[in-house]
C-alpha positions in Angstrom: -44.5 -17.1 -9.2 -41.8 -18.0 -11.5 -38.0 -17.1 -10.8 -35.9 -16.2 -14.0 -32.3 -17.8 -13.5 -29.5 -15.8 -12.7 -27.1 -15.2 -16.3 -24.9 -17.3 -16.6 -21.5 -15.5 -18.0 -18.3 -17.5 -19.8 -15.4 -16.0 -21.8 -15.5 -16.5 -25.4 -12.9 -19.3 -25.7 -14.8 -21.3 -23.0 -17.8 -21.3 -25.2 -16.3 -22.1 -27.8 -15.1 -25.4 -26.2 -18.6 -25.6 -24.1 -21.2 -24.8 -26.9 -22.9 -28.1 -26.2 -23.3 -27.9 -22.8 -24.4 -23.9 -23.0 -27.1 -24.4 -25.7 -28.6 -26.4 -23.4 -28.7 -24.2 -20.8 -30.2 -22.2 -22.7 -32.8 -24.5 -23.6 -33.9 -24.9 -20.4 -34.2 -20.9 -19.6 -30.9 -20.0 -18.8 -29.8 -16.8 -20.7 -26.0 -17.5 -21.5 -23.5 -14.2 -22.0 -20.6 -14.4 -23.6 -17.5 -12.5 -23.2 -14.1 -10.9 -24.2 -11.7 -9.4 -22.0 -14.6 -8.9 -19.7 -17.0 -6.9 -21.6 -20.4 -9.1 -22.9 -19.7 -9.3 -26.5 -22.8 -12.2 -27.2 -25.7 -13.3 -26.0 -27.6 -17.0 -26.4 -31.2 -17.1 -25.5 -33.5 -20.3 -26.0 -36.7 -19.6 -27.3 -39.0 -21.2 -25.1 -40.6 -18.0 -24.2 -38.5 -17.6 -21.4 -38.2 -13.4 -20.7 -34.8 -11.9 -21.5 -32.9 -10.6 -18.6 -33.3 -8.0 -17.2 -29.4 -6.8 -16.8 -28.3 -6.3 -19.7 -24.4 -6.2 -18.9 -24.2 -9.8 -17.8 -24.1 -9.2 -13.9 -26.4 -11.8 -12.1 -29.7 -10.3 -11.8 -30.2 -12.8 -8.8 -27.5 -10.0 -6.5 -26.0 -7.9 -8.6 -23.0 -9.6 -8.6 -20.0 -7.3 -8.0 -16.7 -6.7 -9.3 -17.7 -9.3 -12.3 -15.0 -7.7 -14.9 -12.4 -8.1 -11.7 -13.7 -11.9 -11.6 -13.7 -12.7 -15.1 -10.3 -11.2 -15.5 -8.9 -13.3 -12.5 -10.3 -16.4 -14.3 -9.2 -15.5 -17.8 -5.3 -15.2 -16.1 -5.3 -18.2 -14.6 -6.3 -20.2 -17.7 -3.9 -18.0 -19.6 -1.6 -19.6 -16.8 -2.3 -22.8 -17.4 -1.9 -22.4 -21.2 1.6 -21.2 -20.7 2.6 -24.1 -18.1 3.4 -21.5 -14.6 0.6 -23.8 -13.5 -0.7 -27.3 -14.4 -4.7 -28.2 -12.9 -5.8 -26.7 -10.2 -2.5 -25.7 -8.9 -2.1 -22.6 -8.0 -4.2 -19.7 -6.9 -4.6 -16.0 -7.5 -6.0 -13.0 -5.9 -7.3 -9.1 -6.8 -7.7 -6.7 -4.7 -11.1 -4.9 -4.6 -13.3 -2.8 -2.1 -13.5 -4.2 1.2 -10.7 -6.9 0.5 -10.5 -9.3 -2.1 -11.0 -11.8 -4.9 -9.6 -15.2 -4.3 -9.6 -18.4 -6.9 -11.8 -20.9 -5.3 -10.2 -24.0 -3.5 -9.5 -27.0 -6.4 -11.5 -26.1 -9.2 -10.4 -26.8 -12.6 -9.9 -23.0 -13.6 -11.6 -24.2 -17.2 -14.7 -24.8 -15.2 -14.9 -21.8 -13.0 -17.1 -19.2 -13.2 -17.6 -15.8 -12.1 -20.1 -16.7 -9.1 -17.0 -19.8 -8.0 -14.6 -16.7 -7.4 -14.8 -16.2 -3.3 -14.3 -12.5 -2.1 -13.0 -12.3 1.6 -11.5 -10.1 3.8 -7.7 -9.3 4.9 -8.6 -11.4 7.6 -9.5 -14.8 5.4 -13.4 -14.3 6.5 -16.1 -15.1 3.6 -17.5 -12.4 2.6 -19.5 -13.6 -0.5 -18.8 -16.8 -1.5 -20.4 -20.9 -2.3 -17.1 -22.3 -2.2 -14.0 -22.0 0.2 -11.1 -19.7 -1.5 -7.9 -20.8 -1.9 -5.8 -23.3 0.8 -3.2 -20.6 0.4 -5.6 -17.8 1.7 -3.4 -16.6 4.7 -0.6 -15.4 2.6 -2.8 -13.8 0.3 -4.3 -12.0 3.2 -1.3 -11.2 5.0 0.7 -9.6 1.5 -2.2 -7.7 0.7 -2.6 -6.9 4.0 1.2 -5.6 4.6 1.4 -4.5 1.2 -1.5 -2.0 0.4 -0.3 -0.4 -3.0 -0.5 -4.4 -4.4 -3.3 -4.7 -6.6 -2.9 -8.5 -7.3 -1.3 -11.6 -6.0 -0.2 -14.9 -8.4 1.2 -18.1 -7.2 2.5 -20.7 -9.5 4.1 -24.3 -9.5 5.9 -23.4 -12.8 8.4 -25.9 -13.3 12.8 -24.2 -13.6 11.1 -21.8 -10.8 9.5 -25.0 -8.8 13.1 -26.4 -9.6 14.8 -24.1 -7.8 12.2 -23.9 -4.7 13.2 -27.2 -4.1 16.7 -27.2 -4.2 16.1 -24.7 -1.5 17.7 -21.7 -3.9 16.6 -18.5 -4.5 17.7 -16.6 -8.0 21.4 -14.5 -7.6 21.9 -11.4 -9.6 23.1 -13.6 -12.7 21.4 -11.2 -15.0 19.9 -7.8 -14.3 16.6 -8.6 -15.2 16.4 -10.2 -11.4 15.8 -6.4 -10.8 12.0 -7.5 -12.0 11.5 -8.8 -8.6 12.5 -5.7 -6.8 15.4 -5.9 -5.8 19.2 -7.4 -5.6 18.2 -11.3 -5.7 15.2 -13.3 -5.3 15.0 -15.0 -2.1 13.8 -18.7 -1.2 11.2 -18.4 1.9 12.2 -21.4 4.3 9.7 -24.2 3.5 6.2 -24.5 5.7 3.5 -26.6 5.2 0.8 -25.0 2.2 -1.8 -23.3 3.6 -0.5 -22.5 7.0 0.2 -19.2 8.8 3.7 -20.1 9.3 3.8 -20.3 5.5 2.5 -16.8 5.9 4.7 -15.9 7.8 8.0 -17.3 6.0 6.3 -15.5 2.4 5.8 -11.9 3.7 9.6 -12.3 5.2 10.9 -13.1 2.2 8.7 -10.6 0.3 10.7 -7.8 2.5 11.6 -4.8 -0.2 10.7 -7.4 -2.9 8.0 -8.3 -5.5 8.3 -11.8 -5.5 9.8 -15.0 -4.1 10.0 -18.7 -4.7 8.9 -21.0 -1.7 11.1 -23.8 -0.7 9.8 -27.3 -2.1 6.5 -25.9 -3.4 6.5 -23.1 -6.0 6.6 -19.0 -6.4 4.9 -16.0 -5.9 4.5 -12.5 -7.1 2.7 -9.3 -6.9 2.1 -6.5 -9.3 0.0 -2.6 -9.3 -2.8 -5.1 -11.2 -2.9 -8.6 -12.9 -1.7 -8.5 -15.6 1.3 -6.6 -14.2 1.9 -9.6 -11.3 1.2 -12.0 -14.3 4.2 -10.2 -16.8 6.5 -10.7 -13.5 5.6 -14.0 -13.2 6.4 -14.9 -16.7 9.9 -13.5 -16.5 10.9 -15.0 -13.1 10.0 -18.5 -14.5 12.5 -17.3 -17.6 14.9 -16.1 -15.0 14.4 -19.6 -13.3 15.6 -21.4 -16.4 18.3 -19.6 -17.4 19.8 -19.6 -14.0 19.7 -23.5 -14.2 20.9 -23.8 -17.3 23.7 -21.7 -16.9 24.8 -23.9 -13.2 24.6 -26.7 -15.5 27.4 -25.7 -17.4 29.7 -23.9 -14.9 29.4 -21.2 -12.2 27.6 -17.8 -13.5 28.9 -14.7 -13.4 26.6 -12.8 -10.4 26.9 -9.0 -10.8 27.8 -7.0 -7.7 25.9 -4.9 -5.6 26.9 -1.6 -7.2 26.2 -2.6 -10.6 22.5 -3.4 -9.9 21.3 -0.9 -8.0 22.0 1.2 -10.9 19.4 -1.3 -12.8 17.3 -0.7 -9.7 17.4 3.0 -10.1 17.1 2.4 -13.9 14.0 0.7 -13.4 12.2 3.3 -11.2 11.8 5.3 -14.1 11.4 2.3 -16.5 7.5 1.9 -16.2 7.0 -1.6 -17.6 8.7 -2.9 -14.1 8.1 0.4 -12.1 7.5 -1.1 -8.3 3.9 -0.4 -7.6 4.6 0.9 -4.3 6.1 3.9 -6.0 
């Protein structure tokens, strides 16, 4: 008896850049869906009587493969990442949360050549609970914010480089501008540096994550978390702006740090300011 293969799903900029390699896929049988934001938006079929599949909204038919929009979004971010330089390669990892636990990048996989089927879900414990490949080296602190943290939808780390800077000087990000308010609170602290992949790493994150939204991590890189992705992702990209300005601005003399007072009135500002509302509220 003959087997159909399992779909095989790509976003549309990927197959663009992949077209080769896909049309022959689906020369050899292999029904190839494409798409955006994702929803399947395309479909290539080789004609070599092969039968179409039989799920038609690009899960694989071989398991029903769950959460795939949660999996194609996670990919789509991190290559948006990359695109944007918070990370360069396979450095870095993300995380969504989903029923049961969550959805971890894959351990060092060029995010242009992941898939849906790469992306590992696991438990809050770091066990594998469908998966071909291991997640992420950086899986215990994933586990252990998501864990503490149960109104976070998703988790990003990056190497980007004025926040990388900063990690390894050691410093965290002062209230030099209100817009440090992003992260949740009055400054952005530095967790003391651990080896990557550790629990001790773990440990020093979810420390430095206490009554905040993100952190950098001494001589290594940052983190954040947001309601969702894209949310953690929009943090991400303005802690990295934060980064630079704050170095640029020591590089020409001593900023001006507001006091306590004057932001936690940008902290109660913000409550009611929905693009950085705190998604514990």
């Amino acid at each position: 008896m003959d087997h159909q293969k399992p779909s095989l799903h790509v976003g549309a900029t990927e197959a663009n850049q992949r077209f080769s390699r896909l049309l022959a896929e689906a020369e050899d049988g292999r029904d190839v869906v494409v798409t955006r934001r994702g929803q399947p938006v395309a479909r290539l079929t080789g004609l070599n009587g092969g039968a179409p599949p039989a799920d038609p909204i690009g899960i694989d038919a071989d398991a029903g493969m769950p959460d795939y929009q949660a999996r194609v979004q996670l990919i789509e971010m991190c290559r948006q990442m990359n695109a944007m330089g918070l990370n360069q390669g396979t450095s870095g990892n993300a995380s969504i949360r989903v029923g049961g636990g969550m959805l971890i990048t894959p351990s060092g996989l060029d995010y242009d050549k992941t898939m849906p089927t790469d992306i590992v879900k696991i438990d809050f414990e770091g066990k594998v609970l469908r998966g071909h490949r291991p997640p992420s080296s950086e899986w215990h602190f994933h586990c252990r914010v998501m864990a503490a943290k149960p109104r976070t939808g998703a988790i990003l780390h990056t190497h980007s480089i004025n926040a990388t800077t900063l990690a390894c000087l050691g410093r965290g990000i002062p209230p030099f501008h209100y817009m440090v308010a992003v992260a949740g609170g009055r400054d952005i602290r530095c967790a003391p540096y651990a080896t990557f992949g550790t629990e001790r790493l773990a440990d020093a994150v979810l420390e430095a994550l206490d009554g905040r939204l993100a952190c950098l991590m001494a001589n290594h890189g940052m983190l954040v978390m947001g309601r969702d992705i894209e949310d953690a992702f929009k943090r991400a990209v303005e802690i990295e702006t934060l980064a630079e300005q704050y170095l640029k601005a020591l590089a020409v003399g001593k900023p001006n740090l507001l006091t306590v007072g004057e932001m936690e009135v940008v902290l109660e500002k913000f409550k009611n300011y929905s693009a950085w509302a705190d998604p514990k509220t």
